[in-house]
C-alpha positions in Angstrom: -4.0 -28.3 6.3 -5.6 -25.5 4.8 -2.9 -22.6 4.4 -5.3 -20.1 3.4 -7.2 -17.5 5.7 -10.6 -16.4 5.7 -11.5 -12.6 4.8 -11.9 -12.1 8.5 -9.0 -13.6 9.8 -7.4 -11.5 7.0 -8.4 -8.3 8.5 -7.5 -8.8 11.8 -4.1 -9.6 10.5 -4.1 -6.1 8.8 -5.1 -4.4 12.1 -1.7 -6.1 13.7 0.3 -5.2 10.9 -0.7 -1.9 10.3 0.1 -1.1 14.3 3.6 -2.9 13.5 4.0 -0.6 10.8 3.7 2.3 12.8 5.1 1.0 15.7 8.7 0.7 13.5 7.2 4.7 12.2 7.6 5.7 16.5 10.8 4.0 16.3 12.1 5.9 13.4 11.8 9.1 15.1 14.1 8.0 18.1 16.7 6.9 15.6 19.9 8.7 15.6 23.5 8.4 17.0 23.3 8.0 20.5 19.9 6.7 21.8 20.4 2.7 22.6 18.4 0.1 21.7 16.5 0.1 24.9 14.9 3.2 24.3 13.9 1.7 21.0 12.4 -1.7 23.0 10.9 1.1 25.5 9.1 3.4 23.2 8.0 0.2 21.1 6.5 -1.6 23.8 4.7 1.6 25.3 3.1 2.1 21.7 1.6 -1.4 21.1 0.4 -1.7 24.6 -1.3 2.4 24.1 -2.6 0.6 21.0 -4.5 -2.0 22.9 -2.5 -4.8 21.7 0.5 -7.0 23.4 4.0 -7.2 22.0 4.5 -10.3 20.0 7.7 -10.8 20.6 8.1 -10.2 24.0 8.0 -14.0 26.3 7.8 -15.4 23.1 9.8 -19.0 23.2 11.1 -17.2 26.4 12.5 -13.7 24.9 13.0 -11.3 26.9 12.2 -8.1 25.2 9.5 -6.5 22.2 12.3 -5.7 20.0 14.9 -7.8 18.2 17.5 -4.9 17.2 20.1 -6.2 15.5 23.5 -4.1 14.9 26.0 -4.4 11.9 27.1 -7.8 11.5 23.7 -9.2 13.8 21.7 -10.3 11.3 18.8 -11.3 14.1 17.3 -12.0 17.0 20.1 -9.3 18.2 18.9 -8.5 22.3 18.1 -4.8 23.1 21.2 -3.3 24.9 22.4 -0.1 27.1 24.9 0.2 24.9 24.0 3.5 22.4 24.3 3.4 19.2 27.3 5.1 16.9 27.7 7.1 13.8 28.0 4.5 10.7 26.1 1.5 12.4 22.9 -0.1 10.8 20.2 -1.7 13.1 17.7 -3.8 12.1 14.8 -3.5 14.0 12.3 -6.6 13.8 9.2 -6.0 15.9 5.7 -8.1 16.3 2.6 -7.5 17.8 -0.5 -9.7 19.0 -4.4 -8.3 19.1 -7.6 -9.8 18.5 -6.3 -13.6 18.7 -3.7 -12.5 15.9 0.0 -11.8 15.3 1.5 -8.8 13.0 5.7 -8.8 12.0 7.6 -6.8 10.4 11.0 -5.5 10.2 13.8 -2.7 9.1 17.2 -2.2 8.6 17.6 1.5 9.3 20.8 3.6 9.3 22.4 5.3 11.9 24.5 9.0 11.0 26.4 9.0 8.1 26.9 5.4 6.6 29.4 4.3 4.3 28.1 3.9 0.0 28.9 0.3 0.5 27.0 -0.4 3.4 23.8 1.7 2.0 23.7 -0.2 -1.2 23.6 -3.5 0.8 20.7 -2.3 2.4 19.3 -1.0 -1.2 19.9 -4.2 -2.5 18.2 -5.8 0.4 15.2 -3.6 0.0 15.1 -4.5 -3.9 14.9 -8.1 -2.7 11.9 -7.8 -0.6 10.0 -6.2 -3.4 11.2 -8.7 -5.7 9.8 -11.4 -3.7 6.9 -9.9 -3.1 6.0 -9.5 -7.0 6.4 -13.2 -7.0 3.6 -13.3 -4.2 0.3 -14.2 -6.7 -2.0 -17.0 -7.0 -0.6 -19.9 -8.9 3.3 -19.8 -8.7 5.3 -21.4 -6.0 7.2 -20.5 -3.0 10.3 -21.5 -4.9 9.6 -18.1 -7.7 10.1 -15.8 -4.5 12.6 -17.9 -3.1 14.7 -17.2 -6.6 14.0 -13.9 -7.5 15.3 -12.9 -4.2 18.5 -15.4 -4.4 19.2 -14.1 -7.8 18.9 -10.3 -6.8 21.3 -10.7 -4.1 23.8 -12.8 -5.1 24.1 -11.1 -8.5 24.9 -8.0 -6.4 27.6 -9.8 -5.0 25.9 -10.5 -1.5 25.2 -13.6 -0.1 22.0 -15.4 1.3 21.1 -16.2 4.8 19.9 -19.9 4.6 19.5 -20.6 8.2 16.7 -18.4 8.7 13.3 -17.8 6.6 10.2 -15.9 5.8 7.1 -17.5 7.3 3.4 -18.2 7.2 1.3 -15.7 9.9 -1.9 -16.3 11.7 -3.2 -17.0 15.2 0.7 -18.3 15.8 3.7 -16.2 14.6 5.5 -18.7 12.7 3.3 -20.8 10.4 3.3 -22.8 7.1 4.3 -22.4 5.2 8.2 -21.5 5.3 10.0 -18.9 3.1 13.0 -19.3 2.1 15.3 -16.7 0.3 17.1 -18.7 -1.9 15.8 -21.9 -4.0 14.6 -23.0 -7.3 12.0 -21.5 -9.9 8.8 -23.8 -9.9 9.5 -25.4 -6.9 7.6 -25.8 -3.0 4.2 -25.4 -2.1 1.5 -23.6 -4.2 0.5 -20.5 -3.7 -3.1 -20.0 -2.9 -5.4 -17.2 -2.8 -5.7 -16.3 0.9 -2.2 -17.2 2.3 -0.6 -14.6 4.8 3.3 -14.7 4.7 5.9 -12.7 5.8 9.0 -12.5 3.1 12.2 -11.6 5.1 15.5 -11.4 3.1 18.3 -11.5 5.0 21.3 -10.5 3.2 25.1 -10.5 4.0 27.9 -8.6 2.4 30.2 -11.3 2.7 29.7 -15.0 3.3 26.4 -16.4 4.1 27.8 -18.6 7.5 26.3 -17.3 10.6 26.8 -18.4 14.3 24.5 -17.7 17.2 25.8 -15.9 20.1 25.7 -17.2 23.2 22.6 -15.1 24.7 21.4 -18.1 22.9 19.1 -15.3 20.6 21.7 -12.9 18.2 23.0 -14.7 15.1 25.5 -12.6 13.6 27.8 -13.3 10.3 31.0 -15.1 10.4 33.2 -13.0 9.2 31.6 -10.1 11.5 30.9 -8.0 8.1 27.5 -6.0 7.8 24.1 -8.0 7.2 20.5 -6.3 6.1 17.1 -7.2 6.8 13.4 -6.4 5.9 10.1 -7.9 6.2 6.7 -7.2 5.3 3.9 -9.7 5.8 1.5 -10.0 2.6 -1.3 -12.0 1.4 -1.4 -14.0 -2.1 -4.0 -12.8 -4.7 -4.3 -13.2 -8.2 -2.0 -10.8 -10.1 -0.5 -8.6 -7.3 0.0 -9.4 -3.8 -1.6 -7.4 -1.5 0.6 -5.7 1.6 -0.7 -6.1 5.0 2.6 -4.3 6.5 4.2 -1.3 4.8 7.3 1.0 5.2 5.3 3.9 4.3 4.7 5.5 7.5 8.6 5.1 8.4 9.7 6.7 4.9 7.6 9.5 6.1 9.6 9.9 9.1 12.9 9.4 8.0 12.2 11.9 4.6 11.0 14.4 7.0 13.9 14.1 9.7 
């Protein structure tokens, strides 16, 4: 199987996860205490359609919406609700998109109101993972070096690892080859290539790593019902530096200017 994509098929993978990016940007500026997570799966899916493309998400493996917006201790797959959205919560919001034959995901945990300091540095620490795994993105190494250095970020935080769940290969189908996990062993798992398109997606609790799934048969939330964080970018391997076919930048501007 060759992992690696063409140039081409690279760039229409950018297209999709640029419009993901700003799609999360559109939901940014609905975000506040209040608005439920309908309107969020609402305005999304009126944005990627205005964009020419389809929701990824949305009938995928039979789901029913374009968001997966997952509240406080959902870690994900949480179901768009009526129900609005309180002071204190965090909701990640994990949206996908699907133009030109291709697929874009990304995702972010974003905070509603004021949030308690111990609830924003899990989501700083969660952050801090992402990037760490990313830097472990390059030609050469192994999926086990950004499995680690986001295991090892986390945990010596005090947080714990999701293990149920993992980042994944991108293409013409949303979930490919190969599998990321966020926790594992330096020098370990399949070689990374020039050319391969992943998504990284830690997914980090503040207590114990077990999760359950709920019984919409979608939301997995944590055990012991304390808070979990999220983020995703999809990137491609190069030599040296990975290169970022998602980004946050365009949500940071909205949320620095709100």
């Amino acid at each position: 199987m060759v992992l690696a994509k063409s140039e081409e098929e690279i760039e229409l993978l950018r297209l999709n996860n640029e419009l993901v990016s700003k799609t999360l940007a559109e939901v940014a500026k609905l975000i506040r205490p209040g608005v439920t997570t309908l309107e969020l799966d609402k305005r999304a899916e009126e944005y990627i359609r205005d964009n020419g493309a389809k929701p990824g998400f949305l009938g995928y493996n039979g789901y029913p919406n374009t968001l997966c917006t997952s509240v406080n201790s959902a870690v994900v797959h949480g179901i768009p609700k009526a129900t609005a959205l309180k002071d204190g919560d965090i909701v990640s919001v994990d949206c996908g998109t699907f133009l030109h034959g291709f697929y874009g995901d990304s995702a972010f945990t974003f905070t509603i109101g004021e949030v308690s300091l111990e609830v924003q540095r899990l989501i700083k620490v969660t952050r801090e993972c992402l990037e760490l795994g990313i830097d472990k993105a390059i030609e050469g190494l192994r999926v086990g070096d950004i499995s680690f250095a986001v295991q090892k970020h986390a945990e010596s935080n005090g947080y714990s690892v999701v293990r149920e769940l993992v980042g994944h290969g991108i293409g013409r189908n949303m979930h490919e080859k190969p599998e990321i996990p966020n926790y594992g062993i330096k020098g370990n798992g399949p070689k990374l290539i020039n050319g391969m398109v992943f998504c990284i997606e830690p997914m980090i609790n503040m207590g114990t790593r077990q999760v359950y799934q709920e019984r919409d048969g979608w939301t997995i939330k944590t055990i012991d019902g304390k808070p979990s964080a999220h983020f995703e970018l999809a990137v491609v391997v190069r030599k040296g530096k990975a290169e970022r076919l998602s980004t946050f930048r365009y949500i940071d501007e909205v949320l620095k200017s709100s």
